[in-house]
N, C-alpha and C positions, 0 to 999 in steps of 0.2 A: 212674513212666514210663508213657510210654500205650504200645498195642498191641493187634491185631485178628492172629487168626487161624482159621482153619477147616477143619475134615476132615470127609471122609466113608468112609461105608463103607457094603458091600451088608449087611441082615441079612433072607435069606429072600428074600422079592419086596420088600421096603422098604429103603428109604433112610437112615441113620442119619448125622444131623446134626450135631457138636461146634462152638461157638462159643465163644472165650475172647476176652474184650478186659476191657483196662485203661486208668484213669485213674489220676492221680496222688495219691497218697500217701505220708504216711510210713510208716503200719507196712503191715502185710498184711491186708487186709479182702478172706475169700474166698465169694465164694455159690454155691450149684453148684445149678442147678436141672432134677431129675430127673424122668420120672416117674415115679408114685407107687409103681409094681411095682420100680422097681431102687432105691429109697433108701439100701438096704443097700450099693451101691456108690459111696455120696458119699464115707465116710471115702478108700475104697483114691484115689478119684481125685485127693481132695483134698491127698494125700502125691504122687502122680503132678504138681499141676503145685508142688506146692512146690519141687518141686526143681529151676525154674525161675524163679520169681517170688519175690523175698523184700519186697518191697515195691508197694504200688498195693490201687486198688480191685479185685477183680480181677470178672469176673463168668465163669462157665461156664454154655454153655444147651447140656444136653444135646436131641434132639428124633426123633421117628420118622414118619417120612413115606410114602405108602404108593405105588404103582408107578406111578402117574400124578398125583404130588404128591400126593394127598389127605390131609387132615391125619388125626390120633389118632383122631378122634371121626367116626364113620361114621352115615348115617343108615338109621332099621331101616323100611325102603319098610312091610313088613307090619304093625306096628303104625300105622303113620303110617294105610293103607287102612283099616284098622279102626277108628279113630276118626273118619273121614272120614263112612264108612259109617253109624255110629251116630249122627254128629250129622245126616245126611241122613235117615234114620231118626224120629229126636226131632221134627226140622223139619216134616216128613211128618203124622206123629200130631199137629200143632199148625195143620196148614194153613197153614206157613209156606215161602213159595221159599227151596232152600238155593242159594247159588253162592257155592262158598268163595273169596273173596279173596285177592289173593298175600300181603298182611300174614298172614291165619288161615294158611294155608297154612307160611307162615316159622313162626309160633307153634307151630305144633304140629308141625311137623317139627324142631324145637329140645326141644321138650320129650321128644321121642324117642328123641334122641340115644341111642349110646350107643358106650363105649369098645372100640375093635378092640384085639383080643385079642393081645397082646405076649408075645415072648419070654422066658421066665425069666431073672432079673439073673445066675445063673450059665452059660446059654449067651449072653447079651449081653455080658458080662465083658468076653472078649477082643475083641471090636469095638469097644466102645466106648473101650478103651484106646488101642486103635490109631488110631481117627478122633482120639482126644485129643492123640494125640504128634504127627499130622500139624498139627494145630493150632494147637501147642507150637511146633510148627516155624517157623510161618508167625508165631505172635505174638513167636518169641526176635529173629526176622529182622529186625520191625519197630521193636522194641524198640533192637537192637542197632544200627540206621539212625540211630535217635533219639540213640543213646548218642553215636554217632561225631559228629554238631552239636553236642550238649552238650562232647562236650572241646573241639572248636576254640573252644567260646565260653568253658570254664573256660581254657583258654590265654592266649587276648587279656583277659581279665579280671587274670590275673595278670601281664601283662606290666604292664598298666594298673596295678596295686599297686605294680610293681616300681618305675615311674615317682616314685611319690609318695614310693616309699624313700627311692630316690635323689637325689629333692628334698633331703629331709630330713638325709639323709648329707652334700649340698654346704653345708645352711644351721647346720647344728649348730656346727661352729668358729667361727663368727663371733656364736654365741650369746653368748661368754661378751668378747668383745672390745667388743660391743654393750654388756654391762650396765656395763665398764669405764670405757665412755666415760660413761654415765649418771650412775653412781655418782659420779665424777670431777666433771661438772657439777652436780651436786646439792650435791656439797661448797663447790664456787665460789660457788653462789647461796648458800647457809649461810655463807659471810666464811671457810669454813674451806679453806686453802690449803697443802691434804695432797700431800707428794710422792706422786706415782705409783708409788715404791719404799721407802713408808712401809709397813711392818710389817701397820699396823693395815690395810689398803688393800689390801694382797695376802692379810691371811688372807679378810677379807670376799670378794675376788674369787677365791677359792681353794673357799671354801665354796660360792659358787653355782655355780661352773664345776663341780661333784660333783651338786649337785642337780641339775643339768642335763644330767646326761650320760647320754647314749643309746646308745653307743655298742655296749653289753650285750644292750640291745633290738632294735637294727637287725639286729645279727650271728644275733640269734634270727630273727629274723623271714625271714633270708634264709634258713638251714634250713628252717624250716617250708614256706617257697615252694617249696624243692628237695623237700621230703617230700611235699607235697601234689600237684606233678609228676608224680614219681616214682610215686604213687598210682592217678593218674586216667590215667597209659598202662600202669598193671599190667594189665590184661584181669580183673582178678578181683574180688570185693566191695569195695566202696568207700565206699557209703554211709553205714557210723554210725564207720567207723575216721575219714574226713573230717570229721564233725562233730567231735571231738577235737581236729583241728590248725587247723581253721576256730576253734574255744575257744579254742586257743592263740595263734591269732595277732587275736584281737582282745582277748587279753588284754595283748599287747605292745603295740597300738595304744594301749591305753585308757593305759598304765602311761607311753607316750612324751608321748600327751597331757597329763598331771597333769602332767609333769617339763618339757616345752616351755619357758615361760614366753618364748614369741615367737610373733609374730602369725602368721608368714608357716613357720612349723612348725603351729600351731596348724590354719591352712587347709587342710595337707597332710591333717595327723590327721581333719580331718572328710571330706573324702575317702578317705581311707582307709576308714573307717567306710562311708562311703556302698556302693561299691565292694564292701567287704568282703559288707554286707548282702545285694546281688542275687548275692553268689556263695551265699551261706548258703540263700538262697529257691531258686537253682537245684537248690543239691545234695540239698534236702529230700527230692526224688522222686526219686533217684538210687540205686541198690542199687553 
């Protein structure tokens, strides 16, 4: 499931930054990107959003900002003067005009850099945990936004299943009446003029009315839809116990299929299939 959220918090005169967003996945893919002085605090964080996240890409951007935005890397003026000097200098001893350009200027003010001087990972600890829960918060909210679309659409999908069931349950009795008649005409065009309550005629039609019967399958598959229901308004993990009953009930679809032996059950079955699939695709990314 996707989801963005953000906190802050004061640390000193600087700003501390937490961003977590997700896209969609099946398992949990977490990246936590620190810097380089608190590393030591990826694992603790990393348990921090798990216990929020069980599935998505996830990404967390810790950052430190300084009191009038300026980022991590500050520039050091006096060494910056000092090489200024010397190449104005060199320039000088060569007879050459110096006028440093704003490009040299960016050059060598970059090459200057250097890193403002951060907090120890263990007085940072507790801030950054807390900008992280604020964060947590703001990504559970959105997440949770996302989830409540996702059931109305798993809802209307299973009604839509429910539809093809129900096809299927109206066309099923008149499976075996259909292959009666067939069979009946077949014998006629054969010269063979077999009562209808000949022996041989009713075990034949006895035997396919058994291969055909669904009856076992539908009655499952109507469970399964209650289960799967019942699932996706529990408020609690849902994800991989759903892929189990989504197995299950396209394991009754496939087993209705083989057994059909009619067109107009057959058409149900690949609907069902169809149907079935964009429920499977949706759930993929669903905890």
């Amino acid at each position: 499931m996707t989801g963005y959220g953000r906190g802050l918090a004061s640390l000193g005169t600087q700003t501390l930054t937490v961003q977590v967003s997700s896209v969609n996945r099946k398992t949990l893919d977490l990246a936590i990107k620190l810097p380089e002085e608190w590393e030591s605090l990826e694992a603790s964080l990393g348990e921090q959003v798990r216990k929020v996240a069980l599935r998505g890409r996830v990404s967390v951007v810790v950052e430190l900002t300084g009191e009038n935005g300026a980022g991590e890397l500050v520039w050091d003026d006096i060494e910056i003067g000092e090489t200024l000097d010397r190449l104005s200098d060199l320039a000088d001893a060569r007879g050459i005009s110096f006028t440093p350009s704003p490009e040299l200027l960016w050059s060598i003010a970059n090459s200057r850099r250097k890193t403002a001087e951060l907090p120890t990972a263990e007085d940072a600890a507790p801030v950054i945990r807390t900008a992280l829960a604020d964060a947590l918060r703001g990504f559970g909210a959105m997440r949770a936004k996302e989830g409540e679309s996702l059931l109305i659409d798993f809802i209307t999908r299973l009604n839509t299943l429910r539809v093809h069931v129900d096809a299927i349950t109206a066309r099923a009795p008149q499976v075996t009446a259909g292959y009666r008649e067939q069979l009946l005409a077949r014998l006629r065009q054969a010269g063979l003029e077999l009562d209808i309550n000949d022996e041989r005629v009713l075990r034949e039609i006895a035997l396919f009315a058994d291969r055909c019967d669904v009856t076992e399958e539908l009655t499952r598959l109507r469970s399964h839809f209650e289960q799967f229901t019942a699932l996706i308004k529990s408020g609690g993990e849902i994800g991989r116990k759903s892929e189990f009953i989504l197995q299950e009930i396209g394991r009754e679809v496939n087993t209705i299929g083989s057994k059909a032996n009619d067109l107009t059950i057959s058409r149900a079955v690949i609907e069902l299939k169809n149907e079935l699939e964009r429920v499977r695709e949706q759930m993929a990314n669903v905890e």
